[in-house]
Each structure stands twice: as C-alpha cells, then as structure tokens.
C-alpha positions in Angstrom: 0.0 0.0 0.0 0.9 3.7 -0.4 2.3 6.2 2.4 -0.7 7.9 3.9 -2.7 4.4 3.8 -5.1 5.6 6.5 -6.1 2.1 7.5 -7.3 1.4 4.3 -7.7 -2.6 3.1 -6.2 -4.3 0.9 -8.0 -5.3 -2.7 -9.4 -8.8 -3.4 -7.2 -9.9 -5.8 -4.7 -8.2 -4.5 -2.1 -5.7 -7.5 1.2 -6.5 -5.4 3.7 -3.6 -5.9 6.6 -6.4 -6.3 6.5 -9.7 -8.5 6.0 -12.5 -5.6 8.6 -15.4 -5.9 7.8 -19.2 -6.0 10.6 -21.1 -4.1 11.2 -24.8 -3.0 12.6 -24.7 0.2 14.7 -27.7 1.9 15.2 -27.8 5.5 18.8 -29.1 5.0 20.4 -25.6 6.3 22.6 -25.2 9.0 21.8 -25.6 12.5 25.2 -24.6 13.9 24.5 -22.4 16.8 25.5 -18.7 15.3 24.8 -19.8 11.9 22.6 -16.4 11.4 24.5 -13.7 13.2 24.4 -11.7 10.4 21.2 -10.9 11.5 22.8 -8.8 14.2 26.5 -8.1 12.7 25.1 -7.2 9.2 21.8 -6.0 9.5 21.9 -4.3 13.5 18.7 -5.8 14.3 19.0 -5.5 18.2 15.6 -7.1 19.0 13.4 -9.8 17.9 10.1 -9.7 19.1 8.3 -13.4 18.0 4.0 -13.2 18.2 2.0 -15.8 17.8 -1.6 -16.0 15.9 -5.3 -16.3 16.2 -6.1 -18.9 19.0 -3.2 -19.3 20.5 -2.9 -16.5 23.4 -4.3 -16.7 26.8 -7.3 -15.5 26.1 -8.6 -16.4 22.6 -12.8 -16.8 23.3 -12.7 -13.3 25.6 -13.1 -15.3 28.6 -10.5 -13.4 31.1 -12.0 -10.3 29.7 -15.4 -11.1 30.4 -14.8 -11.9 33.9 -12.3 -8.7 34.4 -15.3 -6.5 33.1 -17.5 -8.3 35.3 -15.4 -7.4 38.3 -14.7 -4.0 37.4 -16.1 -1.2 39.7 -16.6 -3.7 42.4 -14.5 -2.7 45.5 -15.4 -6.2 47.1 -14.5 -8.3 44.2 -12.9 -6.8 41.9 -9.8 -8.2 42.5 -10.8 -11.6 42.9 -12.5 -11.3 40.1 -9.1 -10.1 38.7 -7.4 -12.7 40.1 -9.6 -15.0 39.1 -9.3 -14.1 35.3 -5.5 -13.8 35.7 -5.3 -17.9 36.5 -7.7 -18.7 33.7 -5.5 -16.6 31.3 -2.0 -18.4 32.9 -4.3 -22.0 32.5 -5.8 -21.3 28.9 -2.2 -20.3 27.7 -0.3 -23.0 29.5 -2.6 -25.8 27.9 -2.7 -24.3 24.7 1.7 -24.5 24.7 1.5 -28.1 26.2 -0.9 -28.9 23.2 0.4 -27.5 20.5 3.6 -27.0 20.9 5.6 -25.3 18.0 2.8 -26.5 15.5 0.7 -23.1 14.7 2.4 -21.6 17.7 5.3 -19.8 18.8 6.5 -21.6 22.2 9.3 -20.8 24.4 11.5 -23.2 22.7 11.3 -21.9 19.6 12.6 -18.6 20.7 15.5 -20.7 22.6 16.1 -22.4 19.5 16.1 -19.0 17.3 18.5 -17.3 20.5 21.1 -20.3 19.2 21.4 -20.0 15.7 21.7 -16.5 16.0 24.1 -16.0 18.8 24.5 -13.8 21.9 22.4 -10.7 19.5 20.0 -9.9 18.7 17.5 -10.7 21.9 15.1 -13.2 20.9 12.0 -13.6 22.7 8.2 -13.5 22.6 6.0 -10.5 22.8 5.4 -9.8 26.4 2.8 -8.9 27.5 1.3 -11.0 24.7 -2.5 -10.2 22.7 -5.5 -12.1 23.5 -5.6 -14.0 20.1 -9.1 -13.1 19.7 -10.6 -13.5 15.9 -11.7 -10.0 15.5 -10.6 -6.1 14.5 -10.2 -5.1 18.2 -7.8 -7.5 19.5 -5.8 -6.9 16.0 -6.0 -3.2 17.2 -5.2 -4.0 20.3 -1.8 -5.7 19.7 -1.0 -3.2 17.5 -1.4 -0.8 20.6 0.6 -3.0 22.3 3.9 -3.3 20.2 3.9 -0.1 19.4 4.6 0.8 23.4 7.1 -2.4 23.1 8.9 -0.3 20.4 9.2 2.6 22.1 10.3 1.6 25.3 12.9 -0.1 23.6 14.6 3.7 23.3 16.2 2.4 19.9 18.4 4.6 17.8 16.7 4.8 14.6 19.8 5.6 12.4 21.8 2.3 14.2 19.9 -0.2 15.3 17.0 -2.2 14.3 14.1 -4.2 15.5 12.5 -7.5 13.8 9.2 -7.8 14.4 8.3 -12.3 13.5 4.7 -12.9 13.2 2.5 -15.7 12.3 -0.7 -15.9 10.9 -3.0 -12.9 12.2 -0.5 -11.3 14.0 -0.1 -9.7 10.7 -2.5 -8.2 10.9 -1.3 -5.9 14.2 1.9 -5.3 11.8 0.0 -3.8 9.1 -2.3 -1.5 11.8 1.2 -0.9 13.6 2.7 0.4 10.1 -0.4 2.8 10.4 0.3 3.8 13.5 4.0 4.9 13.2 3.0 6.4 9.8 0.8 9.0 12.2 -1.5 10.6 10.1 -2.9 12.6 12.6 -6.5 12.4 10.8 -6.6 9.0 10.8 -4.8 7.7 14.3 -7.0 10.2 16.2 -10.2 8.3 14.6 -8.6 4.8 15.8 -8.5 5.9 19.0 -11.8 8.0 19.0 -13.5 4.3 18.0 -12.2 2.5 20.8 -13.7 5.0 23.5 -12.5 5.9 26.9 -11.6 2.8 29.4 -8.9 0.7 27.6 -6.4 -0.7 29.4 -3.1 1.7 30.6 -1.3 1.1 26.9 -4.0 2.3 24.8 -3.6 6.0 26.7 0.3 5.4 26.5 0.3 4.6 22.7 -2.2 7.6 22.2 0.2 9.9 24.0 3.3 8.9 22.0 1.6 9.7 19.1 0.2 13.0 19.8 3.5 14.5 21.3 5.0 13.4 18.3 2.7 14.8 15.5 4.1 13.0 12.5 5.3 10.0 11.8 7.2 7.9 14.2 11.1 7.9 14.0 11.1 4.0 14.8 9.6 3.4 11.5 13.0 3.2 10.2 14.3 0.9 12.1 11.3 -1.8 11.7 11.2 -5.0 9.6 8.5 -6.9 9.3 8.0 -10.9 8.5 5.3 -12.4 8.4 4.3 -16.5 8.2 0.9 -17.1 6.7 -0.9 -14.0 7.1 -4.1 -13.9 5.6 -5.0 -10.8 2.8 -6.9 -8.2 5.0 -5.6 -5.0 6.6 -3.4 -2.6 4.3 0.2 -1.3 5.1 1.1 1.9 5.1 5.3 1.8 3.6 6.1 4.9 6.1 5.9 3.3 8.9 7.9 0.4 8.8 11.4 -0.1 6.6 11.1 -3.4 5.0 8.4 -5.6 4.6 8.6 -9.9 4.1 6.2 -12.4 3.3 6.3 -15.9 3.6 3.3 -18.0 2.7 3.1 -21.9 2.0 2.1 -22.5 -1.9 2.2 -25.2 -4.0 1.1 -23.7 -7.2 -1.8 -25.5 -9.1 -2.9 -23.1 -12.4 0.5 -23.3 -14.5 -1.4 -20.1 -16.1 -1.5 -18.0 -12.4 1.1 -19.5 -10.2 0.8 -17.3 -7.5 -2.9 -17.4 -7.2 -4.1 -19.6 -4.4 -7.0 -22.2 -4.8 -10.2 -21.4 -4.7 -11.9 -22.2 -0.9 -15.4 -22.0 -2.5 -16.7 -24.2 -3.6 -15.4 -26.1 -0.8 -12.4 -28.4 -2.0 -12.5 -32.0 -1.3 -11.8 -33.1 2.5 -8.5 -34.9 1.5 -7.1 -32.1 -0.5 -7.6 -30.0 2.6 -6.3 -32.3 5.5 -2.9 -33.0 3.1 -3.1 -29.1 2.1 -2.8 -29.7 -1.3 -2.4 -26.3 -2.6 -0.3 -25.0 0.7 -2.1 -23.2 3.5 -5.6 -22.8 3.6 -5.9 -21.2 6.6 -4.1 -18.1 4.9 -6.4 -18.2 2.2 -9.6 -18.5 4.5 -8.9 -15.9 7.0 -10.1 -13.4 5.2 -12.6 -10.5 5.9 -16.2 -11.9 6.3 -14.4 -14.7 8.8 -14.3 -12.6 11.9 -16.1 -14.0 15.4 -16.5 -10.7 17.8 -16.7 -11.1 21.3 -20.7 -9.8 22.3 -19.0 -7.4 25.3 -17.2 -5.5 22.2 -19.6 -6.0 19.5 -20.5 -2.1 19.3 -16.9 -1.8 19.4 -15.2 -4.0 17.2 -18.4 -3.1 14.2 -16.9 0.5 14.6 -13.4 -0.7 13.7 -15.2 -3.0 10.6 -16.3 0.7 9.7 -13.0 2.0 9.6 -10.7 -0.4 8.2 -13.1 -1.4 5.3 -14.6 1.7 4.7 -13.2 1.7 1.0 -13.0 -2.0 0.1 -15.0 -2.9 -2.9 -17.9 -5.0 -3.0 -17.6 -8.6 -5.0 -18.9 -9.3 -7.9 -21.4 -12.0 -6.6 -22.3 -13.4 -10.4 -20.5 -17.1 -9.3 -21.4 -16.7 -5.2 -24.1 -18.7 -4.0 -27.6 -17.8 -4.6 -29.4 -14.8 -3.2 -31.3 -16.7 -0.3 -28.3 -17.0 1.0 -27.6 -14.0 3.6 -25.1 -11.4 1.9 -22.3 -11.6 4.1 -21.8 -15.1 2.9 -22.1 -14.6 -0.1 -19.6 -12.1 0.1 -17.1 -14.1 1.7 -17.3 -17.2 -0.6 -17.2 -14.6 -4.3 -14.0 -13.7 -2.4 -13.0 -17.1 -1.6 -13.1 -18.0 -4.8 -10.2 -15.6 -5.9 -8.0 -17.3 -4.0 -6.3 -14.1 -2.9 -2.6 -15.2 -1.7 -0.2 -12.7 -2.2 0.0 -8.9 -0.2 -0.6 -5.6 -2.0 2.8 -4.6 -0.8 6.3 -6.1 0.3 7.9 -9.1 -1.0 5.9 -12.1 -1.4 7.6 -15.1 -1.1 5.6 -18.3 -1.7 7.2 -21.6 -0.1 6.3 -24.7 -1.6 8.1 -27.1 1.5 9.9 -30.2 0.8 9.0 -32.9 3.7 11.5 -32.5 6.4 10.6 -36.2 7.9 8.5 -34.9 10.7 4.9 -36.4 11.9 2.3 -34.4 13.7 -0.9 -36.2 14.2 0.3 -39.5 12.2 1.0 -36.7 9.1 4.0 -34.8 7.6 3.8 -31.5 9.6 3.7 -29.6 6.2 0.0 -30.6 6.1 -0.3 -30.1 10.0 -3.3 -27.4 10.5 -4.3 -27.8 6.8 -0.9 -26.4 6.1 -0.9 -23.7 8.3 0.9 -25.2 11.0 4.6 -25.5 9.4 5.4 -21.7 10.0 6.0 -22.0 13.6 7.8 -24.9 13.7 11.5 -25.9 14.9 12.2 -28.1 12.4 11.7 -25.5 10.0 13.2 -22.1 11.7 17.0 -22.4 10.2 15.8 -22.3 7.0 13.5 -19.9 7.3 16.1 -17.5 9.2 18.3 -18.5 5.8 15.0 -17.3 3.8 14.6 -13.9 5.5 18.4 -12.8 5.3 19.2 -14.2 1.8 16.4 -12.0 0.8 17.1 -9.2 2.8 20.8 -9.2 0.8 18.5 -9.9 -2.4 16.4 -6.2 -1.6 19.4 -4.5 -0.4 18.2 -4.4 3.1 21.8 -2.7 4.0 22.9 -1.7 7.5 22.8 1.4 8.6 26.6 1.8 9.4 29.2 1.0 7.1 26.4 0.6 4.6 
C-alpha cells in the first residue's frame, strides 16, 4: 500500500507492488548455533520480538476479559474477580503451549532455538505482554497498541539499530495496523483511537500519547522489519511506517497459467485435498474479511473498527457466489473465496512450496499439519527460514545502517 494508507484494506485480488517469488525450500540448512549472526552483525537488528496468531494467546474466546469486566467497579470483588481471570488466562495459555507445541504456535522453545542460531544478539523472545488472540478487529487493534509501546520503550536509535518484528498468521494483521500507526497521520490515528472510546487498558492512553506529542510519523519506523508467516490478505500497510516488509506464505502452485494465485476455498475443496493441504495453506487463504467472530462485550466496538478499516473495500462481484437466499455476508465471503487471494498488495511475497523434512504431527507430515498452516511455527523448520529472510534481505538490499 501507499504512504498515507489511512487504515485502508487491501484489494481482493490483490495488484502487489513487487512480483511475488515461488521457491522450493529444503530444510537441510545449517543448525550450527550462530549460523545467522548476520542478522545482528550485518543488518543491527537489536531485538526480535516473536507473536503468535489467532487462537493461541491466553485469552482467545474473551473469557478473562469477560470476567475482568465483570469485576470492574466492584470494590469487594474486583480483584478476585481479577485474580480470578489472571489464573484462567495463565491455564488457557499453558494448555494451549503443552498442546500445541511449535505446530501453529510460537513456544518458548522456539525462541530458545532461534536465541542459538543467532548467537548472543540480537534478543530473541516472545512478545510480552502477549494479545489475547481473539478472531476480531479489536484484539488486532489492540496488539498493534501493544507493540507499538514495546517499540518505544525499547529507546532504539533509529539511524543504528533495528528491530525485527516475527509474526504468524493474524499477528499480521497488528503489523499492518502498527505500520499505520508509526506512519501518524494525525486524521486517521486520532479516529482509531476515537472508536475504541475511553476505558482501555493503561497502553492504549500510553500509545495515544506517544503519538500526539509526536505529531508525524514515528522515527522507529526506520528501524522496523516486518516478516510475516501465513498471514491472511486483509488489513493494508502503510510503507512509512515500517522499513522493510517480508512475506512468507506456503504454496504449492496448481494453475501453471497463475502460479501465485491460491486455490479457490469456494466451492469447498474436497476433504482430503484440505487435511494434506494440497495447494499450501488454507488457513491463509480463509482468513479473510467476512471470517471474523467478535466477542458480544465489544460487539458495538469491534463493528466501529469493521467501519473504519473497510470503509473503501469494494464489493464482490457475486455473479458465481451462491444464490441470493443465502444471507449477503456469505455470499460475500465465498465470491472472495473464490479468488483465492494469496499474495500482499505490498512487500515481497515469497511463496514456499516445503519439501517434507521427515517430521509427523498427528500421524501426518507436519507440512500438512493445520491444513498447512501449521509449518510456520515450527523448529524443524526455523533455520531455513532464518536463511530465507536474510538471503532476501541481501536480495532487496536491506543494508545496514553503518558502514552501509
């Protein structure tokens, strides 16, 4: 997308500003601890902040929110009620890690793993605090909110050091409202904050005051690169406010006519073609706007940011979507399902097609795990996806800032 984005979606199909790459990618890399120190030595990134996607936090149905909200204002029991929603967060997150693992989620080992094979530098480690993982615009807002008080508490200097922001699935999605953020148009960050109203936690008023002292654009934005592992085609970037922009998706191309197109989710592809993601990941192609579930406490809330972020985005042309009894939403979703949307407006698009590495998840290769969605987040498959990101970063000329 364009400077001055102004929140603004992104297209179905998308017009990418750079031709996306098909790649095969082997996971016979190196694994030598320090392998990727370049990362640090070359390229000054100083931090690496890892975040996880949809599902995956601690509180990804609005559970621990409910029950905060519920206790709020209630000198007697509020703060067990507080509490209370703290040890369901702590439980929900805990079982989700012991679950799940590195499949579709960023653990504690992974970010041990990715400390190794880049040395001593940069820092490696998850997003802390983390985002509730909720399916909707608000918690996407509200990570965004988040990292952009993580970035400036870092108290980087912009013309020396740098900061790599990892993300998976629809923690994307908080990159591309964070790149809106640090671009600052004034117009359009005071209306994100005017729609989520008075009462947010500490951070929103934090991130609202960093903003408005500052006026313009944020000087961090130079310092930012952004990656990001199977993020669905929804919120638009705006290129001021970030200085480089990856991303990976998993693709096995099927039209020899349009390569980079993704298959078509509607009509709904055969059960075995899914479960063996034949195609690559289907979860990046169904998470899509019109898949959202909103939380009832922030209905009013979250509908204002629907209002905002996809003020502009064209209707569908609904002449293949399902027939008119069939409520309009729907059929929205499903004439945009059938584009197969894969690749962003803007950055570099770089679509993986995975050779097996040789490990099972469920009794299947984990290139299929979570109907291909799952191999992003994986161990096995880190090294050569920390190979991926610098080859290319030497590919775009992503040069350091001294000595470049």
């Amino acid at each position: 997308m364009p400077q001055h984005n102004r929140f603004r979606h992104q297209a179905y199909p998308t017009a990418p500003a750079l031709q996306p790459q098909l790649l095969k990618l082997t996971s016979s890399v190196s694994t030598e601890p320090g392998a990727y120190a370049a990362l640090h030595t070359r390229h000054r990134v100083r931090e690496v902040i890892v975040v996880h996607g949809t599902f995956v936090g601690d509180d990804p149905l609005g559970i621990s929110a409910a029950l905060r909200s519920a206790g709020g204002g209630v000198p007697l029991i509020g703060d067990a009620m507080a509490s209370f929603a703290k040890s369901v967060s702590d439980l929900t997150k805990h079982t989700t890690d012991d679950t799940m693992k590195d499949v579709a989620n960023y653990s504690r080992e992974f970010c041990e793993a990715f400390q190794r094979l880049v040395g001593q530098d940069p820092r490696v480690g998850l997003l802390e605090p983390g985002w509730s993982s909720q399916n909707h615009h608000l918690a996407r807002a509200d990570l965004a909110v988040r990292l952009l008080c993580y970035l400036d508490g870092l108290q980087l200097d912009p013309q020396h050091e740098r900061v790599l922001l990892w993300g998976h699935s629809h923690a994307g999605q908080g990159f591309a409202l964070l790149s809106n953020l640090l671009a600052n148009d004034r117009d359009a960050v005071e209306r994100f904050f005017e729609v989520a109203g008075d009462g947010r936690d500490e951070h929103w008023k934090q991130a609202k005051d960093i903003l408005e002292r500052l006026g313009g654009p944020h000087p961090l934005a130079r310092s930012v690169l952004l990656v990001t592992f199977g993020t669905p085609v929804r919120y638009g970037w705006d290129s001021s406010g970030y200085h480089y922009l990856l991303h990976v998706s998993h693709h096995q191309p099927l039209d020899a006519d349009h390569p980079t197109q993704g298959r078509a989710l509607y009509p709904l592809p055969r059960r075995e073609d899914l479960m063996q993601a034949k195609g690559g990941d289907w979860v990046q192609l169904g998470g899509i706007v019109g898949t959202d579930s909103p939380t009832m406490r922030d209905r009013k809330v979250i509908e204002s940011y629907g209002g905002l972020f996809e003020e502009d985005l064209a209707a569908p042309d609904l002449t293949s979507a399902p027939p008119s009894i069939v409520p309009l939403k729907l059929r929205h979703l499903c004439a945009r399902w059938k584009l197969g949307t894969r690749v962003h407006a803007d950055g570099r698009n770089l679509l993986v097609d995975y050779e097996p590495c040789g490990r099972k998840w469920l009794g299947r290769p984990v290139e299929e795990a979570v109907l291909g969605h799952g191999v992003a987040t994986t161990i096995d498959w880190l090294p050569a996806h920390l190979k991926l990101v610098l080859d290319w970063f030497e590919t775009d000329r992503v040069t350091p800032l001294l000595n470049a």
